[in-house]
C-alpha positions as CSV (number, residue, x, y, z in Angstrom):
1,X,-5.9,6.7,-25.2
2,X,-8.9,5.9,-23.0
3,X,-6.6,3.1,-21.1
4,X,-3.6,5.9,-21.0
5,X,-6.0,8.1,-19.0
6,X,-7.6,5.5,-16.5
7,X,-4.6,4.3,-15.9
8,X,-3.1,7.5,-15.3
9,X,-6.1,8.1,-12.7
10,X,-5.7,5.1,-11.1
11,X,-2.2,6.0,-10.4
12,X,-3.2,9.3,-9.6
13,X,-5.3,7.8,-6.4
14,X,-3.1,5.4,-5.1
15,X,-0.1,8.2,-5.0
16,X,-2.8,10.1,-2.9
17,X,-3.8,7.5,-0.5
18,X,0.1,6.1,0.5
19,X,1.0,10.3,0.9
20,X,-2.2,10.5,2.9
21,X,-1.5,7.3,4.9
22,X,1.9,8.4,5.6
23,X,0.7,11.7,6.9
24,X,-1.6,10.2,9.5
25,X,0.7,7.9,10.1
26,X,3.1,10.2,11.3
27,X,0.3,12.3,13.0
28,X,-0.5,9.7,14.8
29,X,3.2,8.8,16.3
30,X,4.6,12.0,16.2
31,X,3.3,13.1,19.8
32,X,5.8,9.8,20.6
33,X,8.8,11.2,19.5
34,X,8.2,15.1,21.0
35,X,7.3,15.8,17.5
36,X,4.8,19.3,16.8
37,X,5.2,20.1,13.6
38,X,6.6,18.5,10.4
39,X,9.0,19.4,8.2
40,X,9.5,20.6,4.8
41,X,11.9,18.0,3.8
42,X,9.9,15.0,5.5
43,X,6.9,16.1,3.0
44,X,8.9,16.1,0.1
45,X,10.3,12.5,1.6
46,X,6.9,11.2,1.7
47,X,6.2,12.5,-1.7
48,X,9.1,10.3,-2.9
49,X,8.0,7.5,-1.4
50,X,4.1,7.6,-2.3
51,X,5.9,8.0,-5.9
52,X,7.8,4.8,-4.8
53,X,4.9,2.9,-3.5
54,X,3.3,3.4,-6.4
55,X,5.2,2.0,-8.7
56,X,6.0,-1.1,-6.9
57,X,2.0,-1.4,-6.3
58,X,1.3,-1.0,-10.1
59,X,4.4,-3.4,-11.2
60,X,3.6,-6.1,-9.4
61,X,-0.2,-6.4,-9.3
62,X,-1.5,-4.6,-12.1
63,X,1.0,-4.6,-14.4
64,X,1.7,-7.9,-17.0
65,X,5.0,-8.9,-15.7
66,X,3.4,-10.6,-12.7
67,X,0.4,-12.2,-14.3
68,X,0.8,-15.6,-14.1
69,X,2.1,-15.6,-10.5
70,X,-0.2,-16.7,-7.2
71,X,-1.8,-13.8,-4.9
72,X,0.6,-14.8,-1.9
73,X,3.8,-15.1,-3.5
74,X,2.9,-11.8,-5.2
75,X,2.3,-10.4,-0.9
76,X,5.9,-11.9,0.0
77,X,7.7,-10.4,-2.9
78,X,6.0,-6.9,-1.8
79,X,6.7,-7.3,1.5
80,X,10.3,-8.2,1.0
81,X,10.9,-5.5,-1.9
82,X,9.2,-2.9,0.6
83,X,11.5,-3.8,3.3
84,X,14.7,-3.8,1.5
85,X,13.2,-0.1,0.0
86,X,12.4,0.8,3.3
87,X,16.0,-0.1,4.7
88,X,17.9,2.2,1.9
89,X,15.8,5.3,2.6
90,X,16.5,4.5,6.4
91,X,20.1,4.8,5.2
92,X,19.2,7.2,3.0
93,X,17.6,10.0,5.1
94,X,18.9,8.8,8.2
95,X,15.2,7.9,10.3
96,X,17.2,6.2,13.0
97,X,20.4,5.0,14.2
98,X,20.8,1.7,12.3
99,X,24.0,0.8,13.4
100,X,22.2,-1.2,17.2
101,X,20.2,-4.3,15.9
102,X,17.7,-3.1,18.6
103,X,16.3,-0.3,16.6
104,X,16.1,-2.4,13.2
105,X,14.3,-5.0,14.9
106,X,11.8,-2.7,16.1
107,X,11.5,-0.9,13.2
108,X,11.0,-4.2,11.2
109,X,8.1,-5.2,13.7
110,X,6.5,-2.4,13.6
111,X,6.7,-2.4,9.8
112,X,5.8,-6.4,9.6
113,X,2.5,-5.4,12.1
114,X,1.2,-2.7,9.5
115,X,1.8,-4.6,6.4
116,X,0.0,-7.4,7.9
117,X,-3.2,-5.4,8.9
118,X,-3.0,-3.0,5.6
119,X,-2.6,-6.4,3.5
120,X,-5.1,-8.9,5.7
121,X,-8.2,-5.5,5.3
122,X,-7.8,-5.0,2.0
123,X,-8.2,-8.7,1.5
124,X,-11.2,-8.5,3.7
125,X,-12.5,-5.6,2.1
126,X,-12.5,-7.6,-1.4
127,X,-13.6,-10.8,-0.3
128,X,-16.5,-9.0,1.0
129,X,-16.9,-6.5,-1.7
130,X,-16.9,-9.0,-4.3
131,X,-19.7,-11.7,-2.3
132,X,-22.1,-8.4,-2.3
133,X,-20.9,-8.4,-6.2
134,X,-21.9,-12.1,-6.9
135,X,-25.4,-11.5,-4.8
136,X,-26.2,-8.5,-7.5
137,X,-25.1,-10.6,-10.1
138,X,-27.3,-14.0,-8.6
139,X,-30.5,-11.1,-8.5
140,X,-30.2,-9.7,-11.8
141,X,-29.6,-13.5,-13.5
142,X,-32.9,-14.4,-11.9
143,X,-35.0,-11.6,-12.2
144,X,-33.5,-11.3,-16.2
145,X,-34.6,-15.2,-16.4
146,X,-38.0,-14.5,-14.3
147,X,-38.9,-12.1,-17.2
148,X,-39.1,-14.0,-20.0
């Protein structure tokens, strides 16, 4: 039950954080597009895609069913998964006029810019999270040996 419930909050968080992303996100490009205000449906949209996000998330790096498979090919099946996801609810909700390759390909870059940063500074953000983890752990080994 203990596992049901952390798991549960850790879902919890990362639903908050994609909606929360998505809403700056927006913020932040809306003045582009002659955009004051956002809509009610666009909210619920980025509810269903937090939701979405999610899942995918959890599935493929937390989950059992990707265990045994390298960090990097784990990042390319995201990234494809999230673009193919991403082109459907384009389709979907109708974001932009799909039908001129111009649009796609900008949409894609745009996409392939942020996945890149998102992805390469939460890699940065472990790498150096877990070197101030395995200092901690060299100081208390020491001092626990200096002791006795």
């Amino acid at each position: 039950m203990k596992e049901f419930f952390k798991n549960t909050l850790e879902i919890k968080i990362i639903t908050c954080m994609f909606f929360t992303s998505q809403v700056v996100i927006y913020t932040l490009i809306a003045p582009f597009l002659g955009e004051k205000s956002i809509h009610l449906s666009l909210i619920w949209q980025m509810i269903f895609i937090s939701i979405i996000l999610t899942l995918l998330q959890y599935v493929i790096y937390a989950s059992n069913i990707f265990m045994k498979v390298k960090t990097w090919i784990k990042i390319i099946i995201h990234y494809l998964l999230l673009v193919f996801i991403g082109y459907i609810l384009a389709i979907i909700f109708n974001w932009f006029d799909l039908s001129s390759g111009n649009n796609f390909t900008i949409a894609l870059s745009i996409f392939t810019v942020c996945f890149i940063s998102f992805t390469g500074s939460i890699a940065l953000y472990n790498k150096v999270s877990g070197e101030r983890f395995n200092e901690k752990l060299k100081l208390y080994k020491s001092s626990k040996f200096d002791d006795k």
